[in-house]
N, C-alpha and C positions, 0 to 999 in steps of 0.2 A: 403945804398940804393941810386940807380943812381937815378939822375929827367930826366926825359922824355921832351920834347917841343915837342906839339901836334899843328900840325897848321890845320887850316880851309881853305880850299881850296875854292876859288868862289868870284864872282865879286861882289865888296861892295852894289855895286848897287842894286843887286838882293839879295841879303841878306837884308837890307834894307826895302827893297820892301816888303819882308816875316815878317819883323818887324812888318813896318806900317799897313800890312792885320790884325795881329794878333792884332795889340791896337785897329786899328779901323772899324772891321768889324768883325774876331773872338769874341773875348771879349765882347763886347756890343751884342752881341747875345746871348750869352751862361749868363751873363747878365740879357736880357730880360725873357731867361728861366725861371732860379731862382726866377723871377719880378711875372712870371705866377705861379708859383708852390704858390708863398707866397701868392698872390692875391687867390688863390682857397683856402690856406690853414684860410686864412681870413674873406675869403667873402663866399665863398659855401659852404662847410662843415659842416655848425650847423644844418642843417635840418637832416642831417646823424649821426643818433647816438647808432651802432651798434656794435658788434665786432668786424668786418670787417670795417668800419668808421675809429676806432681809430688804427686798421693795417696799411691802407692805410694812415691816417694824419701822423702817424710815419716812414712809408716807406717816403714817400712824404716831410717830414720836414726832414729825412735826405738826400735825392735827395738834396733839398732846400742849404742845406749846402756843399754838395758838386760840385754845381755847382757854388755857390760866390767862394768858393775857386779857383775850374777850373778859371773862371774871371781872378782873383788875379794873379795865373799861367803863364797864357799865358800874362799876363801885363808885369810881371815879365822876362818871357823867350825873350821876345820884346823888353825889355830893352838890356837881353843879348846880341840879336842879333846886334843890333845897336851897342853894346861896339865892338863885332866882328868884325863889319864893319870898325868899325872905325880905328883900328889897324892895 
């Protein structure tokens, strides 16, 4: 099996740039989401106690997790970017 060298085309800078969006203005958004889904799933929900109630808390707590992750993600792809850059 041959190895391939895959290169990245584009100015550090601007890759860079797509980094620091994505740590600090992506992320902490997507973030804050998760922040609101867990506050509703917390604070508003106990008056609701239906079968539709415990649908939605379960759709809703797994949104909740799949947006910490998203977070975690894009921390992560931001990191790569910068290793990018920096090569």
């Amino acid at each position: 099996m041959t190895q391939t060298s895959t290169q990245l085309g584009g100015d550090p800078a601007s890759i860079r740039a797509v980094a620091t969006w994505f740590r600090d203005i992506l992320a902490p958004r997507v973030k804050e989401a998760a922040s609101v889904a867990a506050h509703i799933l917390n604070e508003r929900l106990d008056a609701w106690e239906d079968a539709a109630a415990r649908a939605f808390a379960e759709q809703l707590r797994a949104g909740h997790r799949k947006a910490e992750e998203l977070a975690e993600a894009i921390k992560k792809r931001a990191d790569l970017l910068d290793e990018i850059a920096n090569t």
